[in-house]
C-alpha positions in Angstrom: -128.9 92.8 100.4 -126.3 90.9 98.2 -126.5 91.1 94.3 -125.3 89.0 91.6 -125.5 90.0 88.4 -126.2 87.5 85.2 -125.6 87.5 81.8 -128.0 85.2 80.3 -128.4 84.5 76.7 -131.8 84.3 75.1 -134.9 83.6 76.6 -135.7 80.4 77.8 -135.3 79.8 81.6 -134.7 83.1 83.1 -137.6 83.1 85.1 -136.4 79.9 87.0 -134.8 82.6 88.8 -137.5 83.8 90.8 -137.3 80.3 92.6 -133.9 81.1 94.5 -134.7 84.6 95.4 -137.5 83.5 97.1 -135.2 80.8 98.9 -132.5 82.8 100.0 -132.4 85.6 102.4 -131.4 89.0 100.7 -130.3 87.9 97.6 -131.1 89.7 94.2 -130.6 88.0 91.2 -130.5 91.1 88.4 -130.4 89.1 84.7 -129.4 91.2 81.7 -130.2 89.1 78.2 -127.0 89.1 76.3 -126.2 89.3 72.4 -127.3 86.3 70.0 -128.2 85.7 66.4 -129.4 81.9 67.0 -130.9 80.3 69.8 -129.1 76.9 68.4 -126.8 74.6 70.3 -124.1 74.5 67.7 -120.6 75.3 68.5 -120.1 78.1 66.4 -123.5 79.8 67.6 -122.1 79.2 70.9 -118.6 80.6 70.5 -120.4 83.6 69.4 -122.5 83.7 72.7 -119.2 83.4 75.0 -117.4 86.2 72.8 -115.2 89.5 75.4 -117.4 91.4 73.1 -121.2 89.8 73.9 -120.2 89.9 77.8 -118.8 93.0 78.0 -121.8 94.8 76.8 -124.0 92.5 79.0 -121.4 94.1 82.0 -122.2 97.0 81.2 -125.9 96.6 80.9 -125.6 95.2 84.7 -123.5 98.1 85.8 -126.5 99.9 87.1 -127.9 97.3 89.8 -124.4 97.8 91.6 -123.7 94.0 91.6 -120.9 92.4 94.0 -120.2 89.7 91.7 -121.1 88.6 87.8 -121.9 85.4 86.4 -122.3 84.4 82.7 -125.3 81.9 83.3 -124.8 79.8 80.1 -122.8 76.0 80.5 -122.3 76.0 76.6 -121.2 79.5 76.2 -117.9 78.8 78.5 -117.0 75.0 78.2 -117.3 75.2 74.1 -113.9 77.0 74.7 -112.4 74.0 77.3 -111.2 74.3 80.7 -108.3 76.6 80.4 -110.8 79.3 78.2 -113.7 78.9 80.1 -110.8 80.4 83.2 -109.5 83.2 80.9 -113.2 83.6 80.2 -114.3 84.5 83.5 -110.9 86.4 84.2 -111.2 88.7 81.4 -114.5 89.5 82.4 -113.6 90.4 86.0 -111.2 92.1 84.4 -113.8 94.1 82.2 -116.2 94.8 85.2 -114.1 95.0 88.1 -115.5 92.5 89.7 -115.2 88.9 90.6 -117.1 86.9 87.9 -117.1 83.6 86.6 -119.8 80.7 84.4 -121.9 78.2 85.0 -119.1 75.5 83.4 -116.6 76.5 86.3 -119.2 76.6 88.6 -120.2 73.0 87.8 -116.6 71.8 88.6 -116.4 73.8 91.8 -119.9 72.5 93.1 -118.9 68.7 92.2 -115.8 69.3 94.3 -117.5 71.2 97.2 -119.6 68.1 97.0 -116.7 65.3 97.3 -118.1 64.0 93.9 -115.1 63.2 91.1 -117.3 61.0 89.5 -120.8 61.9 87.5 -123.2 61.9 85.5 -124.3 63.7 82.9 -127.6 64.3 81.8 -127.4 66.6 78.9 -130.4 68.3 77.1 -127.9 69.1 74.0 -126.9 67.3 70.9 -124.2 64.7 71.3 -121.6 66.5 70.0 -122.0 69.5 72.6 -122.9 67.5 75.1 -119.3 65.4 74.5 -117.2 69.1 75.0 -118.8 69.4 78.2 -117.5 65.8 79.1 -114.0 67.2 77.9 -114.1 70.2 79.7 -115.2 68.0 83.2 -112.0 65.7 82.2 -109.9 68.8 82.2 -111.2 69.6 85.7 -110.1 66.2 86.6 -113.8 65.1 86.8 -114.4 61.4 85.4 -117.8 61.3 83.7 -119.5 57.7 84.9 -122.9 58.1 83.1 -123.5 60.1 80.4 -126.4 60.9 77.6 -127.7 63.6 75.5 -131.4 64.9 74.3 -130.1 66.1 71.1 -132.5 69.1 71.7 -130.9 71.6 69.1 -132.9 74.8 70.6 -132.4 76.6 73.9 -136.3 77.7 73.6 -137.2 74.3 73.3 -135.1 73.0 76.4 -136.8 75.6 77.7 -140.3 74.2 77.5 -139.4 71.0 79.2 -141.3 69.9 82.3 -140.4 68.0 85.5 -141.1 64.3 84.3 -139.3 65.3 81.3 -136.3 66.2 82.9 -137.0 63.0 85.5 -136.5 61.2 82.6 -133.4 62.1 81.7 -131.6 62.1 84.6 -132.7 58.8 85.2 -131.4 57.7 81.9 -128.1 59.1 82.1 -127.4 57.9 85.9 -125.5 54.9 87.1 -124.1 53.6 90.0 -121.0 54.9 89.5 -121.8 58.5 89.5 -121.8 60.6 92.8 -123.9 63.4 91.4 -125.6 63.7 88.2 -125.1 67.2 86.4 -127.8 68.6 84.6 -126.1 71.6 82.3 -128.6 74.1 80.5 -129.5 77.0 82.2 -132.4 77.0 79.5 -134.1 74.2 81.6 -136.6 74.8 84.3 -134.8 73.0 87.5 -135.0 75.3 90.3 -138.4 74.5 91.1 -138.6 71.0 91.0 -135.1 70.2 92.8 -136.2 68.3 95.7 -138.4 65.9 92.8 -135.0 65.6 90.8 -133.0 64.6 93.8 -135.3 62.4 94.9 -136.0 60.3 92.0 -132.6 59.3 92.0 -131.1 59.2 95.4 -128.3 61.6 95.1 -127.0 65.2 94.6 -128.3 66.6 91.3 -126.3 69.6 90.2 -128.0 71.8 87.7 -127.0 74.7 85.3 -129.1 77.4 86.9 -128.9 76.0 90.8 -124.8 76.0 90.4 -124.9 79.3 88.1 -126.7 81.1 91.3 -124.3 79.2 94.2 -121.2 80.4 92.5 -122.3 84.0 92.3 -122.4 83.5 96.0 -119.4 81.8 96.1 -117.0 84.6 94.7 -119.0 87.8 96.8 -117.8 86.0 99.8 -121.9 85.5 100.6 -122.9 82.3 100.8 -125.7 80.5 102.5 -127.7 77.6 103.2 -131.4 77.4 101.9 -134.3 74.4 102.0 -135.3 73.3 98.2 -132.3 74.6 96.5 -130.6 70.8 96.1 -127.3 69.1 98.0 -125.9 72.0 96.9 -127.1 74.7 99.5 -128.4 72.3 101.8 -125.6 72.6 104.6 -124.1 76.1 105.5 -121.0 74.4 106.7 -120.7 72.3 103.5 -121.5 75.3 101.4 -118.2 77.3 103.2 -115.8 74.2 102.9 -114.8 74.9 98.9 -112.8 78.5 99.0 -111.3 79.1 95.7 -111.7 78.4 92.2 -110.4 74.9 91.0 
């Protein structure tokens, strides 16, 4: 049985889980909820979410399910402090727990890459200005962002209550020709369910917050695997085993 542990602010998605245990074979997904005072998209609130202090007690809180790797599952919580402090991020958490550990924002970049894809589009359920730091913090992983467009959906509960046409929608709207994938980051949105529709609907690798959240826990234990449902992204073992180390 392999474990990864995730730190997961607020409540709005984390039973999206569920979907990938069921996928892949021995794999618990442990979620502790971490510290916040405001389920608001605004980069102050979100600089708050991402703070040593918030993870460190959500490491803690983990300690317990003996997890072989830790993953902060929020996007906006680690690129709101760019590429270089969404690393130290994830390093001073490993750091902090002993263990390997890294975010959702790296993960993004590293899944693009284990894809072939330096080109995207983004499909973001945040306001614009948010949405636009997660566009600088792809630049910094020398990602070019093709497509782009944002909800302006202030509320991580509300994201939450999206449904599958919904989120059809958007990815739809933000997608062009250019882009080789279209990235989806909120791990408040339900996407692990409905990845085969997403992927479908537009003809090309859809990377989401909670899909790439789960993958990199994988990833960093040294356990990775194929499994049917879970996007591009898992869909080849050999594919999955190509990308070996943090960008």
């Amino acid at each position: 049985m392999t474990t990864i542990g995730l730190l997961y602010p607020g409540h709005s998605a984390e039973d999206d889980f569920a979907h990938a245990e069921e996928r892949l074979d021995g794999v618990r997904l442990p979620l502790v909820h971490t510290a916040m005072a405001s389920d608001a998209h605004r980069p102050d609130e979100l600089r708050a979410w991402g703070s040593a202090q918030a993870l460190a007690d959500g490491a803690t809180e983990l300690k317990g399910e003996q997890p072989e790797a830790i993953i902060w599952a929020c996007t906006s919580g680690s690129f709101v402090f760019g590429w270089e402090g969404a690393q130290a991020q994830a390093d001073e958490l490993s750091a902090v727990c002993g263990l390997p550990a890294s975010s959702t924002s790296l993960a993004f970049a590293g899944a693009a890459r284990q894809l072939g894809v330096d080109s995207v589009a983004v499909a973001a359920s945040y306001p614009d200005d948010v949405a636009r730091l997660f566009v600088d913090f792809l630049s910094g992983a020398g990602i070019t962002v093709a497509g782009f467009g944002a909800s302006d959906i202030l509320y991580a509960s509300d994201v939450g209550k999206l449904g599958r046409d919904e989120v059809i929608t958007m990815i739809k709207a933000a997608d062009t020709p250019q882009a080789g994938a279209i990235l989806v980051p909120d791990t408040a949105m339900h996407t692990l369910g409905i990845l085969d529709d997403l992927e479908a609907a537009v003809g090309k690798p859809v990377l989401t917050a909670n899909q790439v959240s789960v993958w990199e826990g994988l990833r960093v234990s040294g356990q990775q695997q194929a499994a049917l449902s879970l996007g591009a992204l898992f869909a080849d073992r050999a594919a999955v085993s190509r990308y070996a180390e943090r960008p």
